[in-house]
C-alpha positions in Angstrom: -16.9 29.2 -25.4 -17.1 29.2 -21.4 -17.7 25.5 -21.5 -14.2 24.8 -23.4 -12.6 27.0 -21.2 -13.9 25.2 -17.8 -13.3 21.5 -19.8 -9.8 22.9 -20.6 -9.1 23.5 -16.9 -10.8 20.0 -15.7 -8.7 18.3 -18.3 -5.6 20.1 -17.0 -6.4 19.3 -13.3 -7.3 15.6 -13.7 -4.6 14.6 -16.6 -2.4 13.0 -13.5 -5.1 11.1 -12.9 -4.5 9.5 -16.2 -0.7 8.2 -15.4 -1.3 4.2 -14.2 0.8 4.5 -11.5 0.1 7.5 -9.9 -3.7 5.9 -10.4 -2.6 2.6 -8.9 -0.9 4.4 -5.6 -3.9 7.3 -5.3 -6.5 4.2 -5.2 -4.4 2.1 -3.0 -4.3 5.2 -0.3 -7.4 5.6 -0.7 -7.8 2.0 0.8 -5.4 2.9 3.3 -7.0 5.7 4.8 -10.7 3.9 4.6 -9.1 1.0 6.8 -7.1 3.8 9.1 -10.5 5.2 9.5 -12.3 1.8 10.4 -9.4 1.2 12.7 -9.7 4.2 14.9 -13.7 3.8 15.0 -13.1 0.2 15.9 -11.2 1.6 18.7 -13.2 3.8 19.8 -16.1 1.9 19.9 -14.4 -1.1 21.8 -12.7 1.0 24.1 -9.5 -0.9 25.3 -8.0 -0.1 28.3 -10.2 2.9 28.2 -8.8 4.6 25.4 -12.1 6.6 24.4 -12.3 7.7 28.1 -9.3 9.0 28.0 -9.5 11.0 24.6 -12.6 12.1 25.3 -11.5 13.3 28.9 -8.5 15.6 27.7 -9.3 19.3 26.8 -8.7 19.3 23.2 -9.8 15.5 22.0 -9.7 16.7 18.4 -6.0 16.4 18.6 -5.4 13.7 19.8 -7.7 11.7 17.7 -6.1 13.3 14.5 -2.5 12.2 15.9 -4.0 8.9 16.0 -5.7 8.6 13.0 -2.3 10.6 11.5 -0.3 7.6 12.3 -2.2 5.0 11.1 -3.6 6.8 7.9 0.6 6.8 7.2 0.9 3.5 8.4 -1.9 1.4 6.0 -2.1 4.0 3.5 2.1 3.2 2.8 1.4 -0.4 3.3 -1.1 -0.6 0.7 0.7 1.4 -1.8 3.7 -0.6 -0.9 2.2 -4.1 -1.6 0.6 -2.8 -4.6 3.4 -2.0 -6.6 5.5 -5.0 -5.2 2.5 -7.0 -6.4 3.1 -5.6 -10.3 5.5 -8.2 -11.3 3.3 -10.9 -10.3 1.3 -12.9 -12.5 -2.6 -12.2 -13.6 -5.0 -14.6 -11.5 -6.2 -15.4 -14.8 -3.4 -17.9 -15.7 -0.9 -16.0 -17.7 2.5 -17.5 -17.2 5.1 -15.9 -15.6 7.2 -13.3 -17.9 10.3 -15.4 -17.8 9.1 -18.5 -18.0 8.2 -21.2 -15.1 11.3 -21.8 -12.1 13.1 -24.5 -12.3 15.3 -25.8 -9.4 19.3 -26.1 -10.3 21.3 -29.2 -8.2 24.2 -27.8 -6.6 26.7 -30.2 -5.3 27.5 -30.1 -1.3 30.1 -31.4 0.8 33.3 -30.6 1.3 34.9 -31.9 -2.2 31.8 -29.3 -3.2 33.8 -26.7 -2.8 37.1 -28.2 -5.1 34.8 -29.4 -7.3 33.2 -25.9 -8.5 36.9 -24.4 -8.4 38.1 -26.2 -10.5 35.3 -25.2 -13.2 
């Protein structure tokens, strides 16, 4: 009985976790913040301009790294999530066609009898 009661719960808990898209943006944030992460180690470890040096010389470094790594977690972790779901429409790699068929190019006529041309349509 304690066992349905605690599988009750975790269902409860992780049912958002079945919704696609809230899957979709949780895993893409996830990328976000793992680049965000490598990004400010990357920094650190390079040091430009003496950017470690001068974290690591103010009295409360803790801060400042988690401003930094604040801003950038924001910064991938939205641009992930963004390209992600502008990448939905697209195509599968695996050679389905387009949903509304292929594009096709229209003529339009130019010029300046153009312009008479498509008003009197």
């Amino acid at each position: 009985m304690r066992n349905d009661v605690r599988s009750k719960s975790t269902t409860r808990r992780l049912g958002f976790l079945r919704v696609p898209l809230f899957r979709l943006l949780a895993i893409n944030l996830g990328i976000g913040i793992a680049l965000a992460t490598l990004l400010v180690g990357g920094l650190l470890a390079l040091n430009p301009a003496g950017l470690r040096d001068l974290i690591f010389a103010d009295s409360s470094p803790g801060t400042a790294l988690g401003l930094l790594l604040f801003g950038f977690v924001v910064t991938f972790g939205s641009t992930a999530m963004g390209t992600a779901i502008m990448a939905m429409g697209q195509p599968q790699a695996d050679g389905d066609k387009p949903p509304r068929g292929t594009p096709t190019l229209a003529t339009q006529p130019i010029g300046r009898g153009a312009a008479r041309a498509g008003a009197r349509h």
